[in-house]
N, CA, C and O of each residue as an XYZ file, in Angstrom:
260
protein
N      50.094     67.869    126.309
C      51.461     67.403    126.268
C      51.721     66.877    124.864
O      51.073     66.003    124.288
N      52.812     67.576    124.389
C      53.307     67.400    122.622
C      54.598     66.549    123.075
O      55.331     66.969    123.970
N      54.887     65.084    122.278
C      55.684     64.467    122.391
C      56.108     64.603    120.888
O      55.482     64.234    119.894
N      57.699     65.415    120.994
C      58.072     66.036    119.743
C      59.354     64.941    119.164
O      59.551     63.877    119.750
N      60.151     65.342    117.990
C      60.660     64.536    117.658
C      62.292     64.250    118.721
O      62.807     63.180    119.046
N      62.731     65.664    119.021
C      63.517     65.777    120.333
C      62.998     66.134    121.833
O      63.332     65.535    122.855
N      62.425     66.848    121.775
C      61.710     67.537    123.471
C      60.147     67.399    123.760
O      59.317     67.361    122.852
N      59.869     67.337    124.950
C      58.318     67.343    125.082
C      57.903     68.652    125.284
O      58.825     69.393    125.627
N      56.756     69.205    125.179
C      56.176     70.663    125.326
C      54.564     70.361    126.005
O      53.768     69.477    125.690
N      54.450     71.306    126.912
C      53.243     70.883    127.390
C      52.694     72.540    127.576
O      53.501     73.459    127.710
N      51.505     72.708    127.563
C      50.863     73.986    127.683
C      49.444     73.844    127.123
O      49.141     72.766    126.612
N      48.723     74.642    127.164
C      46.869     74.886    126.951
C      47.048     75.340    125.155
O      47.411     76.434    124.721
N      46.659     74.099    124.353
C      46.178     73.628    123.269
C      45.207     75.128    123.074
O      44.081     75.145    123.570
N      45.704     76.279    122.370
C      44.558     77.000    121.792
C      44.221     77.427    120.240
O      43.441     78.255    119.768
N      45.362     76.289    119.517
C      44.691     76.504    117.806
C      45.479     75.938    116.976
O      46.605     76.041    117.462
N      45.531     75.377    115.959
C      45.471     74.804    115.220
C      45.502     74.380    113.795
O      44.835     73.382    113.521
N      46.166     74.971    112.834
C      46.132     74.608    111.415
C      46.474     73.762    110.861
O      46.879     72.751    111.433
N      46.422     73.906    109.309
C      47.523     72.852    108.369
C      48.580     72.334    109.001
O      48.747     71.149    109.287
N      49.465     73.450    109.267
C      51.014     73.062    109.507
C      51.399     72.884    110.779
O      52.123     71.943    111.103
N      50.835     74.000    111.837
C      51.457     74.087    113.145
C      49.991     73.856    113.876
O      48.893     73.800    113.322
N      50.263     73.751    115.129
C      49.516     73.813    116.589
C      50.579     75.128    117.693
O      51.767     75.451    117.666
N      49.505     75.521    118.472
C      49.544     76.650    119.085
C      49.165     76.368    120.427
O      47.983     76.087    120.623
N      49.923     76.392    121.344
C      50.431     76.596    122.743
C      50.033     77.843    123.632
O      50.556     78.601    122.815
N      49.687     78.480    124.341
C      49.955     79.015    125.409
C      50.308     78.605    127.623
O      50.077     77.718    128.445
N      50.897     79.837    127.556
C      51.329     79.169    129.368
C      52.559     77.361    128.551
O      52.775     76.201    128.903
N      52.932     78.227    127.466
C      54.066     76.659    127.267
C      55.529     76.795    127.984
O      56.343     77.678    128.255
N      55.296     74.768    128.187
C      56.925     75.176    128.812
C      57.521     73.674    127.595
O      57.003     72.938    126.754
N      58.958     73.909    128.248
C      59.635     72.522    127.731
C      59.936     71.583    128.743
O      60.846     71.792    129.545
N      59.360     70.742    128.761
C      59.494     69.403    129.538
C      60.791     68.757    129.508
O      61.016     67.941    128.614
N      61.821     69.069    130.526
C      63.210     68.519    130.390
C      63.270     66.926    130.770
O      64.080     66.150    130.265
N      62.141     66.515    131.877
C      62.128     65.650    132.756
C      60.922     65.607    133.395
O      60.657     66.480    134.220
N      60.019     64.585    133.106
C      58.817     64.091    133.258
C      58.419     63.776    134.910
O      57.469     64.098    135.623
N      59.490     63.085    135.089
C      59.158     62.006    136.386
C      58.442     61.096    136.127
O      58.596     60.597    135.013
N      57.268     60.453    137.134
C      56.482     59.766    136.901
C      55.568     60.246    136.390
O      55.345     61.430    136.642
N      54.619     59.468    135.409
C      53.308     59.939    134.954
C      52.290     59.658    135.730
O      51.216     59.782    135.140
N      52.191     59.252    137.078
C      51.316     59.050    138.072
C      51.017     59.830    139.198
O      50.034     59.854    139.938
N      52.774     60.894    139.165
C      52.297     61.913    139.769
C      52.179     63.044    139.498
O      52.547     63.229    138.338
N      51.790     64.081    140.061
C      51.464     65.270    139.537
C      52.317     66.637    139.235
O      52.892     67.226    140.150
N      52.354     67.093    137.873
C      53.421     67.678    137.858
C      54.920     67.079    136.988
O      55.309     65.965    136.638
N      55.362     68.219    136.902
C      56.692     67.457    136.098
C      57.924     67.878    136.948
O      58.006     68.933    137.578
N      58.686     67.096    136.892
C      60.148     66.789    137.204
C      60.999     68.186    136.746
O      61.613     68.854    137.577
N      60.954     68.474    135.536
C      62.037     69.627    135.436
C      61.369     70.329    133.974
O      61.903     69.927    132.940
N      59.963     71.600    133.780
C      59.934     72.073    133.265
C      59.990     73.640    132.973
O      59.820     74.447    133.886
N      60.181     73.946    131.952
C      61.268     75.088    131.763
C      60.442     76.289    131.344
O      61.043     76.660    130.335
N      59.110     77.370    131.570
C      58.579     77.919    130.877
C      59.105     78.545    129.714
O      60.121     79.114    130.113
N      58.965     78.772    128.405
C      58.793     79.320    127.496
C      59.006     80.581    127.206
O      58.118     81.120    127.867
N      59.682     81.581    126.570
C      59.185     83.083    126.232
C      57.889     83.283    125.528
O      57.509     82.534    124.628
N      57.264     84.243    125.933
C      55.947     84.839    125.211
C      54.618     84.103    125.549
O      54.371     83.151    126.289
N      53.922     84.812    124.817
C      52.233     84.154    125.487
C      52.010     83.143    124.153
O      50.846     82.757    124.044
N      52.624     82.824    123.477
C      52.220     81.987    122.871
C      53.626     81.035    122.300
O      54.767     81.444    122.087
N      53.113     79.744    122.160
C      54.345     79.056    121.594
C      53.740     78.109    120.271
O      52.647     77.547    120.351
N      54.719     78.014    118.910
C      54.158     77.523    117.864
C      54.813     75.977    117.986
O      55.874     75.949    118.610
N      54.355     74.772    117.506
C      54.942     73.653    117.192
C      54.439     72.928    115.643
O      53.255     72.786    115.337
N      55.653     72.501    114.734
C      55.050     72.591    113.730
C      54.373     70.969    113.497
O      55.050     70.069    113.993
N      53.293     70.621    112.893
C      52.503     69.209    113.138
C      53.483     68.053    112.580
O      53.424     66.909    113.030
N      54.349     68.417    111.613
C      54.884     66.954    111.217
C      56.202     67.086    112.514
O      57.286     66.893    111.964
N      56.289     67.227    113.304
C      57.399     67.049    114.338
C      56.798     66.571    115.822
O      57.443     66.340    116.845
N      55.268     66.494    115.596
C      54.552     65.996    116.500
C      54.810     64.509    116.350
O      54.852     64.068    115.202
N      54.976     63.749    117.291
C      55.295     62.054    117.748
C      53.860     61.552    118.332
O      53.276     60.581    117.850
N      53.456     62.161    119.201
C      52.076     61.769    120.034
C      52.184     62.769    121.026
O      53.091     63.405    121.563
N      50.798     62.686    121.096
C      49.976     63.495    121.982
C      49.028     63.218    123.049
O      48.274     62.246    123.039
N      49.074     63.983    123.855
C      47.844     63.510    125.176
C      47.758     64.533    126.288
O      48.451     65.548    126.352
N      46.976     64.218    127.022
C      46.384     65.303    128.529
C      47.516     65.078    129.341
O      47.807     63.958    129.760
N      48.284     66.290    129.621
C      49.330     66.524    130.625
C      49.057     65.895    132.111
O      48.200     65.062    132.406
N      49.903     66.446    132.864
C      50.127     66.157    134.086
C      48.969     67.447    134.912
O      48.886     67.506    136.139
């Protein structure tokens, strides 16, 4: 789970450079719910098998739902 500077993105962390981080199975997290339960509230899958996010638009990070 990528907590971005507008939207959250959550998906399987598979790489990594200088600039960006790399996503697959990504969606956009419209609506979380609780973080105690499982699953999210309102997320939106993604086009394509892979999704890019670039690192300075990263806020914080951590293990999804």
């Amino acid at each position: 789970m990528l907590f971005g500077l507008n939207y959250i993105y959550a998906g399987k962390l598979v790489g990594i450079n200088t600039t960006c981080v790399k996503l697959e199975q990504a969606k956009i997290v419209y609506e979380t719910g609780s973080f105690i339960e499982k699953g999210y509230k309102n997320a939106q899958a993604l086009p394509g098998e892979a999704w890019y996010m670039q690192i300075g638009a990263i806020e914080s990070f951590g293990p999804g739902k």
